[in-house]
PDB file with SEQRES, HELIX, SHEET and CRYST1 records, atoms N, CA, C and O in Angstrom:
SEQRES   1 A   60  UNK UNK UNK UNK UNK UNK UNK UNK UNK UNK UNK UNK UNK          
SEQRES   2 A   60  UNK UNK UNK UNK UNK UNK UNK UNK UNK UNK UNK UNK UNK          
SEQRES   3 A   60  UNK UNK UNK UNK UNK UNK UNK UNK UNK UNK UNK UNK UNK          
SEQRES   4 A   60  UNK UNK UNK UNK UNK UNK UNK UNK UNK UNK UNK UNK UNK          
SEQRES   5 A   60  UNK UNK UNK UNK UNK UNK UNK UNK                              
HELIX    1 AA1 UNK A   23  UNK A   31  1                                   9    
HELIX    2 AA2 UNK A   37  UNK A   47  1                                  11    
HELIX    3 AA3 UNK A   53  UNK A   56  1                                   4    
CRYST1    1.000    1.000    1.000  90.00  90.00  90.00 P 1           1          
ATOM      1  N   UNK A   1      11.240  40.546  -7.639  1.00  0.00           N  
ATOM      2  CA  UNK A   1      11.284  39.146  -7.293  1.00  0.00           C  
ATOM      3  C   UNK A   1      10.316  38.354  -8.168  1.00  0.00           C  
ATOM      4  O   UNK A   1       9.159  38.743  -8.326  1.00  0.00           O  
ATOM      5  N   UNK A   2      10.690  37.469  -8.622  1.00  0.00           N  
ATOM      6  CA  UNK A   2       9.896  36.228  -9.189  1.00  0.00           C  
ATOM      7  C   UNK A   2       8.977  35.102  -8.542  1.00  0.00           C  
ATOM      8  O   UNK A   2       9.259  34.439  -7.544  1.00  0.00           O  
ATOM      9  N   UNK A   3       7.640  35.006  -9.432  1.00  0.00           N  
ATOM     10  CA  UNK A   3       6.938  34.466  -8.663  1.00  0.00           C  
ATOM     11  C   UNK A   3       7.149  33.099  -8.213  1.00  0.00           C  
ATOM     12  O   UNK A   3       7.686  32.478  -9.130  1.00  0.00           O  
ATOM     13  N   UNK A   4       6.962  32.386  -7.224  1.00  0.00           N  
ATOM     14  CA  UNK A   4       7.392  31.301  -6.633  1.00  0.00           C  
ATOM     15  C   UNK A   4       6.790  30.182  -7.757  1.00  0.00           C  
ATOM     16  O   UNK A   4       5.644  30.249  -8.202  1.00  0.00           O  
ATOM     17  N   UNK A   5       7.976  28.930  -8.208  1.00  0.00           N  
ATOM     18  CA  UNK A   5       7.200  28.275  -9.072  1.00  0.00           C  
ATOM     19  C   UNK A   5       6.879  27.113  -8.151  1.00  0.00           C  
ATOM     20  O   UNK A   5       7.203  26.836  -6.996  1.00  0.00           O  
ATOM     21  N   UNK A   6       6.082  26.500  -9.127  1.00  0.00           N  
ATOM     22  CA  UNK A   6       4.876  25.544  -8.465  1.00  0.00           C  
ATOM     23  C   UNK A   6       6.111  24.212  -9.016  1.00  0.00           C  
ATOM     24  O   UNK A   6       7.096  24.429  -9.723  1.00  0.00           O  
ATOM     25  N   UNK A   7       5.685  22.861  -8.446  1.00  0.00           N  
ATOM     26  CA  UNK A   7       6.347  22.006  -8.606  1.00  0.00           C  
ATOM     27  C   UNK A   7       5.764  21.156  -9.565  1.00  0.00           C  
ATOM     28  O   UNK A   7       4.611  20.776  -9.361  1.00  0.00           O  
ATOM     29  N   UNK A   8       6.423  20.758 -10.676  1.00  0.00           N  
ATOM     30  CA  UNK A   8       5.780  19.810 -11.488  1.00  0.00           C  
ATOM     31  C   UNK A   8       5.593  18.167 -11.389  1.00  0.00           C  
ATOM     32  O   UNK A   8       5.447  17.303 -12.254  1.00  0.00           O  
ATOM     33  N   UNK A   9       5.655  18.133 -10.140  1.00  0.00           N  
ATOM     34  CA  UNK A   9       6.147  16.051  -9.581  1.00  0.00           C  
ATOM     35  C   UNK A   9       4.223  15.909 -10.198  1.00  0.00           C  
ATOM     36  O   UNK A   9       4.050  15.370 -11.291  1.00  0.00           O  
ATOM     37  N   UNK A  10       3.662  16.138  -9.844  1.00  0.00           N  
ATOM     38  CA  UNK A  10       1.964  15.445  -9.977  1.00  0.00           C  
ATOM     39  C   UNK A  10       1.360  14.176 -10.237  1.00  0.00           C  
ATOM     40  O   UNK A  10       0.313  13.748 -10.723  1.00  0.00           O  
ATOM     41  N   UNK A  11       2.813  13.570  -9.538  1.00  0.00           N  
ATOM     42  CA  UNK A  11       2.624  11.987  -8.742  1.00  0.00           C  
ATOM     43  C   UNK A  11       2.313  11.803  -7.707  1.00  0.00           C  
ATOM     44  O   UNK A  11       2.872  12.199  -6.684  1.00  0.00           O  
ATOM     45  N   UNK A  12       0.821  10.804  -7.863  1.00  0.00           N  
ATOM     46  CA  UNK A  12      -0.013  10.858  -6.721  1.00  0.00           C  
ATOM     47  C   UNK A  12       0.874  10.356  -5.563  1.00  0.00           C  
ATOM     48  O   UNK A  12       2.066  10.280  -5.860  1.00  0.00           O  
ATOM     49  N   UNK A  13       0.586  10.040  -4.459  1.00  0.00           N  
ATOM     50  CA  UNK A  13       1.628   9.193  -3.394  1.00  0.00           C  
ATOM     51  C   UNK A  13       0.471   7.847  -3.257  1.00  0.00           C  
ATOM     52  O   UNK A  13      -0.725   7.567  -3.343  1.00  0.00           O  
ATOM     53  N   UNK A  14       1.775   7.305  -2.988  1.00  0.00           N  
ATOM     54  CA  UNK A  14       1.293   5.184  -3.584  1.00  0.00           C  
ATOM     55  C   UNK A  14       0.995   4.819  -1.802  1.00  0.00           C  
ATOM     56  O   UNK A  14       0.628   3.671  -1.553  1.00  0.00           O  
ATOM     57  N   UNK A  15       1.155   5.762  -0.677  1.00  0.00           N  
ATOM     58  CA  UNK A  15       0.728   5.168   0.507  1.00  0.00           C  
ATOM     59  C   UNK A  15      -0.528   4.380   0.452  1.00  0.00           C  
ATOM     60  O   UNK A  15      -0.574   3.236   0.905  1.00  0.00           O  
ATOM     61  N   UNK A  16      -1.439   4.904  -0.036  1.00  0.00           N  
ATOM     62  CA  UNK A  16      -2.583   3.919  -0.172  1.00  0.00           C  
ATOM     63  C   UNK A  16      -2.662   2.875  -0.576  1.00  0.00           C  
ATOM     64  O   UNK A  16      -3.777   2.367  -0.458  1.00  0.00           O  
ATOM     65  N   UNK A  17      -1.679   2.116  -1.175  1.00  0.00           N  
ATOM     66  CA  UNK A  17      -1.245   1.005  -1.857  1.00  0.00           C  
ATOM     67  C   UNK A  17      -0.636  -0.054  -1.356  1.00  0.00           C  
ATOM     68  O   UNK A  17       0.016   0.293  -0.371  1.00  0.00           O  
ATOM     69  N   UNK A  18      -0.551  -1.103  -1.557  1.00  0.00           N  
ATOM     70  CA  UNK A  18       0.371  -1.908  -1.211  1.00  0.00           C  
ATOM     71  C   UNK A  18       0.984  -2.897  -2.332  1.00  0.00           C  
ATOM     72  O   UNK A  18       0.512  -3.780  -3.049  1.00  0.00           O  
ATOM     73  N   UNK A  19       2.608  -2.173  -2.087  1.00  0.00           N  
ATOM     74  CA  UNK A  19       2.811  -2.978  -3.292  1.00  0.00           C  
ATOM     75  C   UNK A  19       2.868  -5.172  -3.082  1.00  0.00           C  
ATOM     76  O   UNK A  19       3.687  -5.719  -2.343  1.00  0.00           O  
ATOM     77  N   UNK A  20       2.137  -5.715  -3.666  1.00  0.00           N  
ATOM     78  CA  UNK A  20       2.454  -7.006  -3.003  1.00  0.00           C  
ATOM     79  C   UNK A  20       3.648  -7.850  -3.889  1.00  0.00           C  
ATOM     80  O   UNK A  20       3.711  -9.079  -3.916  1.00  0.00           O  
ATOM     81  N   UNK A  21       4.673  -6.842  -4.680  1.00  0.00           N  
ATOM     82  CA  UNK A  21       5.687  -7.929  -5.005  1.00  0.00           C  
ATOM     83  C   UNK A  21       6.716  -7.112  -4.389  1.00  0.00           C  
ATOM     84  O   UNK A  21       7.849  -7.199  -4.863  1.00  0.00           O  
ATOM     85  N   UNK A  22       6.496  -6.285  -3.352  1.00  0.00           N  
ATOM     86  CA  UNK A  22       7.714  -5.988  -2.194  1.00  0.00           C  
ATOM     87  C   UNK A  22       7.556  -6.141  -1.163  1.00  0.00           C  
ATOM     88  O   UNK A  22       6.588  -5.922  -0.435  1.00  0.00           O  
ATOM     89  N   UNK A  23       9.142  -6.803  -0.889  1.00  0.00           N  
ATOM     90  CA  UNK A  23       8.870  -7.747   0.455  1.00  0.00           C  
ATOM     91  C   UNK A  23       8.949  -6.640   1.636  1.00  0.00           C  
ATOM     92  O   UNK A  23       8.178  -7.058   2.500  1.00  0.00           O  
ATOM     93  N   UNK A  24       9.475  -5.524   2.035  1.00  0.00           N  
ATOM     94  CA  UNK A  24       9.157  -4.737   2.547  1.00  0.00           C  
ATOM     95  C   UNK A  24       7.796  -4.694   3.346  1.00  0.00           C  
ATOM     96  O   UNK A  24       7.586  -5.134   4.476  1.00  0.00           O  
ATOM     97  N   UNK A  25       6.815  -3.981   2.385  1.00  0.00           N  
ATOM     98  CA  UNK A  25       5.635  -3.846   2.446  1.00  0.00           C  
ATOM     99  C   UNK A  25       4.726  -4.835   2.784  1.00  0.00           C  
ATOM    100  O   UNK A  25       3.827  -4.499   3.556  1.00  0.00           O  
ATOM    101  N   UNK A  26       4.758  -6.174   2.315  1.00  0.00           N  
ATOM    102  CA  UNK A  26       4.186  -7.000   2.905  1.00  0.00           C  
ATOM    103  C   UNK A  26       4.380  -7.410   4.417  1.00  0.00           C  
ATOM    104  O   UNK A  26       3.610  -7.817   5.287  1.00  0.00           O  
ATOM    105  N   UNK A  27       5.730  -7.133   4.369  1.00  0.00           N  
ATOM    106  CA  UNK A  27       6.294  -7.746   5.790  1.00  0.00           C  
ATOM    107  C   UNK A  27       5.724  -6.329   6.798  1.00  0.00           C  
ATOM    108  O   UNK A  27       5.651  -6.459   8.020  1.00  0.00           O  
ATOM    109  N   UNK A  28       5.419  -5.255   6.238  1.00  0.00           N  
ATOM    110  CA  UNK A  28       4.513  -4.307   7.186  1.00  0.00           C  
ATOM    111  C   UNK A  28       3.112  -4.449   7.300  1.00  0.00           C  
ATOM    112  O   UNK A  28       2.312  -4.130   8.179  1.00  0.00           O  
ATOM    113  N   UNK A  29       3.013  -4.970   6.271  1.00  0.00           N  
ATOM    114  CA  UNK A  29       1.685  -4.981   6.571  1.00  0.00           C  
ATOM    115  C   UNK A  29       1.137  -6.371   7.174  1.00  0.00           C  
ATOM    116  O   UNK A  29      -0.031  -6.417   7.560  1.00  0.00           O  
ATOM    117  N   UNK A  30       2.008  -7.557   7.261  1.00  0.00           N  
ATOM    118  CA  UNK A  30       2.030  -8.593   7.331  1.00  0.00           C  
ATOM    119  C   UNK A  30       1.990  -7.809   9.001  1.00  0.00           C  
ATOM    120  O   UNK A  30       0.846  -7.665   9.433  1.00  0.00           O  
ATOM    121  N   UNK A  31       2.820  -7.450   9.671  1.00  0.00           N  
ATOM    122  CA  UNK A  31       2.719  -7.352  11.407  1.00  0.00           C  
ATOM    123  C   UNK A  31       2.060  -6.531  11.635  1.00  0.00           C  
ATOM    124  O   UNK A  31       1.785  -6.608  12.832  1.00  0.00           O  
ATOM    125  N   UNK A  32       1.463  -5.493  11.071  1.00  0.00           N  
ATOM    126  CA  UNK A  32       0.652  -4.454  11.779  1.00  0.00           C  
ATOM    127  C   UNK A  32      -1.149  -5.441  11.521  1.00  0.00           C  
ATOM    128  O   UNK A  32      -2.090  -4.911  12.110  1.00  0.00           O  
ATOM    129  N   UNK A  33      -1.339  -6.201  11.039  1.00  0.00           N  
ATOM    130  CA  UNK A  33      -2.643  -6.883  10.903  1.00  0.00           C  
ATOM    131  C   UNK A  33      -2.326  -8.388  11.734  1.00  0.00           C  
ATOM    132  O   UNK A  33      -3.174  -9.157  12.188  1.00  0.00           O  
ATOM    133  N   UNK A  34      -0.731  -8.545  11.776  1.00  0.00           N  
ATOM    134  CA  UNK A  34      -0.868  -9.927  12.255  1.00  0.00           C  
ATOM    135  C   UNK A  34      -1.010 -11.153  11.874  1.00  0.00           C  
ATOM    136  O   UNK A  34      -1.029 -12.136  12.615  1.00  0.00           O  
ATOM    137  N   UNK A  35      -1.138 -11.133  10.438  1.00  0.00           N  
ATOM    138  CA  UNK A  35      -1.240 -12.080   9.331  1.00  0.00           C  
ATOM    139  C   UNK A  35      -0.128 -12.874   8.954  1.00  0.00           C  
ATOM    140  O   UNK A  35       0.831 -12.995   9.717  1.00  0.00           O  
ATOM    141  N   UNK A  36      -0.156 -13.256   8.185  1.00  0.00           N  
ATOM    142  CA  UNK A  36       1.118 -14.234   7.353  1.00  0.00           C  
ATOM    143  C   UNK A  36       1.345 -13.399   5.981  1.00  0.00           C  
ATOM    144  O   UNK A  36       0.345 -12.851   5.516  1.00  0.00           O  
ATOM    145  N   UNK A  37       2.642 -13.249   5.257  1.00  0.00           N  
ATOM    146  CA  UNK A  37       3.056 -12.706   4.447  1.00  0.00           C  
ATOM    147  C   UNK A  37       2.546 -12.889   3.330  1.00  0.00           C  
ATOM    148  O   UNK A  37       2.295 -12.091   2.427  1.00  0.00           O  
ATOM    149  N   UNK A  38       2.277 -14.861   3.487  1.00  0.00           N  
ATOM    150  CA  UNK A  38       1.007 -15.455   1.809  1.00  0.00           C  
ATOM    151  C   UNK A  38      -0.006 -14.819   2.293  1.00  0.00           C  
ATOM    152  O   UNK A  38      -0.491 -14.133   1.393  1.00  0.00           O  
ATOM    153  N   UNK A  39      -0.629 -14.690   3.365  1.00  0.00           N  
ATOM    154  CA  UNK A  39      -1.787 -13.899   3.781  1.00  0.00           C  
ATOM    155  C   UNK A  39      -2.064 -12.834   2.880  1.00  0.00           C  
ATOM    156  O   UNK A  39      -2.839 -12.780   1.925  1.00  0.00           O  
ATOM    157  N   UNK A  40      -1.153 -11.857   3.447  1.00  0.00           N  
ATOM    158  CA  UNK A  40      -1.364 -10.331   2.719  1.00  0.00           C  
ATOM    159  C   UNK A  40      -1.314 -11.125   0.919  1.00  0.00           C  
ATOM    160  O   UNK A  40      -2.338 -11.345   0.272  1.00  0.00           O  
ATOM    161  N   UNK A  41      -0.086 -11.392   0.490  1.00  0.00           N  
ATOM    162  CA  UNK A  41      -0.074 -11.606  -0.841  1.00  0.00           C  
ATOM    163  C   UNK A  41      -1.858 -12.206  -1.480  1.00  0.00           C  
ATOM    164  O   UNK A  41      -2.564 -11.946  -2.454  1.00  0.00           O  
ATOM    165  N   UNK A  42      -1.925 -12.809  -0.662  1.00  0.00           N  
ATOM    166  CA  UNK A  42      -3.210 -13.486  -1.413  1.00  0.00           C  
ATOM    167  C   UNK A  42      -4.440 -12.476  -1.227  1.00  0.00           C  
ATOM    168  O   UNK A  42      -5.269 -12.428  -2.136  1.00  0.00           O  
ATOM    169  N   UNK A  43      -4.611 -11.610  -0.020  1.00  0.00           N  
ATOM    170  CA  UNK A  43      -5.649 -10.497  -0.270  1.00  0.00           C  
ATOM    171  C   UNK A  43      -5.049  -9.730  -1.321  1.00  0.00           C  
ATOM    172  O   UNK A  43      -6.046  -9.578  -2.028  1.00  0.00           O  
ATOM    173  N   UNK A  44      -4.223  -9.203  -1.857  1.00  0.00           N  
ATOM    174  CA  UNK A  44      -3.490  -8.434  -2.691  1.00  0.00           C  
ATOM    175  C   UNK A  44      -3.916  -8.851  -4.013  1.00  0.00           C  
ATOM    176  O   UNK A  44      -4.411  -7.977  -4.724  1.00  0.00           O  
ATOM    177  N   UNK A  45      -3.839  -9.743  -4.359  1.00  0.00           N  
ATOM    178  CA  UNK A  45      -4.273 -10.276  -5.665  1.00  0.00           C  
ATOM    179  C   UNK A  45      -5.629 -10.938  -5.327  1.00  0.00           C  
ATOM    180  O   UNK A  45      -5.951 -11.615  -6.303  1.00  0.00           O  
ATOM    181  N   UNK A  46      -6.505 -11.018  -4.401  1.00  0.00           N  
ATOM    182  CA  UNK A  46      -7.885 -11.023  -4.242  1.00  0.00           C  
ATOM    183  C   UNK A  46      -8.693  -9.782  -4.683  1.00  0.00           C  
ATOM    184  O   UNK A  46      -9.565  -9.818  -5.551  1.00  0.00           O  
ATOM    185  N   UNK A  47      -8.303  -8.639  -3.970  1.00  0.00           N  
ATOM    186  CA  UNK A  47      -9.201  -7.431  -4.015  1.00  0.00           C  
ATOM    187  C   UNK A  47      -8.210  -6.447  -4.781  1.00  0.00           C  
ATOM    188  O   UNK A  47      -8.857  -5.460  -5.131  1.00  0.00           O  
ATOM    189  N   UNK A  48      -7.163  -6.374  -5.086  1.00  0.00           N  
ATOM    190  CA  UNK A  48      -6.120  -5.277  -5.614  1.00  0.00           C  
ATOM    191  C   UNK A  48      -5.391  -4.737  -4.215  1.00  0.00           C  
ATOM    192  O   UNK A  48      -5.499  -5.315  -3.133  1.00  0.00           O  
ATOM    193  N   UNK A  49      -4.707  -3.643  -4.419  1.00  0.00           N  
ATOM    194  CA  UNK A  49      -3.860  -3.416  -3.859  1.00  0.00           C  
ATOM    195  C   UNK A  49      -4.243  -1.890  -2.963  1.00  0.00           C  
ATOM    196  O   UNK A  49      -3.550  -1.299  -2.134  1.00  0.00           O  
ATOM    197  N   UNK A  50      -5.372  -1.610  -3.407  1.00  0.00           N  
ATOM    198  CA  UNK A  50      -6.067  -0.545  -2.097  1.00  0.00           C  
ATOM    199  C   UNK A  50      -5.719  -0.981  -0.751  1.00  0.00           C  
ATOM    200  O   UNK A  50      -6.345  -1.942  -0.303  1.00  0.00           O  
ATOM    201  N   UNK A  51      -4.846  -0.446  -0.052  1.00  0.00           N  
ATOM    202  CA  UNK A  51      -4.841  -0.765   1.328  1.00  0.00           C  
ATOM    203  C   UNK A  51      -5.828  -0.791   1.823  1.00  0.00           C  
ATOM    204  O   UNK A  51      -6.088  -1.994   1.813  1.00  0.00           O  
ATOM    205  N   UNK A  52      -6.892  -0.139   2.436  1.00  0.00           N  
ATOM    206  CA  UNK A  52      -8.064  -0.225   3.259  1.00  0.00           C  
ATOM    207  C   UNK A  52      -8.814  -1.359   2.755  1.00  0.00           C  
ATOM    208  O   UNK A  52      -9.586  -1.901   3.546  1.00  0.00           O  
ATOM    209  N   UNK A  53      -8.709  -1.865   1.429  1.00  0.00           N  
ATOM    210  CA  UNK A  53      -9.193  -3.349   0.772  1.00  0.00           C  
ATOM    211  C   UNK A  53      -8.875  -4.047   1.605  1.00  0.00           C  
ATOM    212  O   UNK A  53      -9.655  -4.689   2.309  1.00  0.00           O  
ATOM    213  N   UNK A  54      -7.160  -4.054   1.713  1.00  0.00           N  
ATOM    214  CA  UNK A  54      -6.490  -5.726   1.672  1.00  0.00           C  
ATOM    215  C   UNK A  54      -6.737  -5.147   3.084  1.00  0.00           C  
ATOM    216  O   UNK A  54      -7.801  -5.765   3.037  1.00  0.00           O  
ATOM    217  N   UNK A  55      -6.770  -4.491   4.414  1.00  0.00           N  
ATOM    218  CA  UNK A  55      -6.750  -4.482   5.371  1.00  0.00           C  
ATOM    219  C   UNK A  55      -8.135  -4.974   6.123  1.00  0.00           C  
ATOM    220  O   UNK A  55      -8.223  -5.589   7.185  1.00  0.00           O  
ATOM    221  N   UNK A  56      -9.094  -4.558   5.329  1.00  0.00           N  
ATOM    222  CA  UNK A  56     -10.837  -4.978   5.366  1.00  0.00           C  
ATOM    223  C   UNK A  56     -10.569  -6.414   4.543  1.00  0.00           C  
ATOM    224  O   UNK A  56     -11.584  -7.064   4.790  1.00  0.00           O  
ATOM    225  N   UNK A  57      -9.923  -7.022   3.904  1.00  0.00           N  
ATOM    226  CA  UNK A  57     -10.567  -8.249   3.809  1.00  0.00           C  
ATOM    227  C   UNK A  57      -9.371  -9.396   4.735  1.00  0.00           C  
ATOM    228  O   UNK A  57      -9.434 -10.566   4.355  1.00  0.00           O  
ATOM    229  N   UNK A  58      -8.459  -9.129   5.747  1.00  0.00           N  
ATOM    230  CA  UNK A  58      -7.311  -9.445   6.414  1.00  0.00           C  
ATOM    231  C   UNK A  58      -8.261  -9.045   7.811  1.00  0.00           C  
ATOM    232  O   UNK A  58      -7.551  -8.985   8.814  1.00  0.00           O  
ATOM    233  N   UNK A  59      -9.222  -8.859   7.982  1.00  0.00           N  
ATOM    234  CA  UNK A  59     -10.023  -8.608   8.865  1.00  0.00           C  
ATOM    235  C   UNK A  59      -9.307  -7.750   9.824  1.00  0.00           C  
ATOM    236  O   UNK A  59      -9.197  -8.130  10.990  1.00  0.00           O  
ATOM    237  N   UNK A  60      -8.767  -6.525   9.405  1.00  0.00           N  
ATOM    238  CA  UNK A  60      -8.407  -5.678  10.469  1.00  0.00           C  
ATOM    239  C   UNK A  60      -9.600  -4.378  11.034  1.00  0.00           C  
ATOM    240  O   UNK A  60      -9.301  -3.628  11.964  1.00  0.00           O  
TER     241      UNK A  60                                                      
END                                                                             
């Protein structure tokens, strides 16, 4: 038997992220903080797109 191969994806995962030119994502993150959608957009391009950023400066 052959040894099991390893997977070559070694793309990080973007959960930590928020993308702010999808409306999706804003609109989640827009109700789980309670904010307004320019809300999120404007922390997004305030601090970048680190979630725990835009969520700490959206005062969650």
């Amino acid at each position: 038997m052959a040894a099991a191969k390893k997977t070559g994806r070694g793309r990080k995962q973007d959960r930590p992220r928020v993308a702010g030119g999808q409306k999706y994502e804003v609109g989640y993150e827009s109700k789980k903080t309670g904010r307004s959608a320019s809300a999120v957009k404007k922390a997004v391009k305030k601090v970048g797109n680190n979630r725990k950023r835009v969520e700490k400066r959206l005062g969650r």
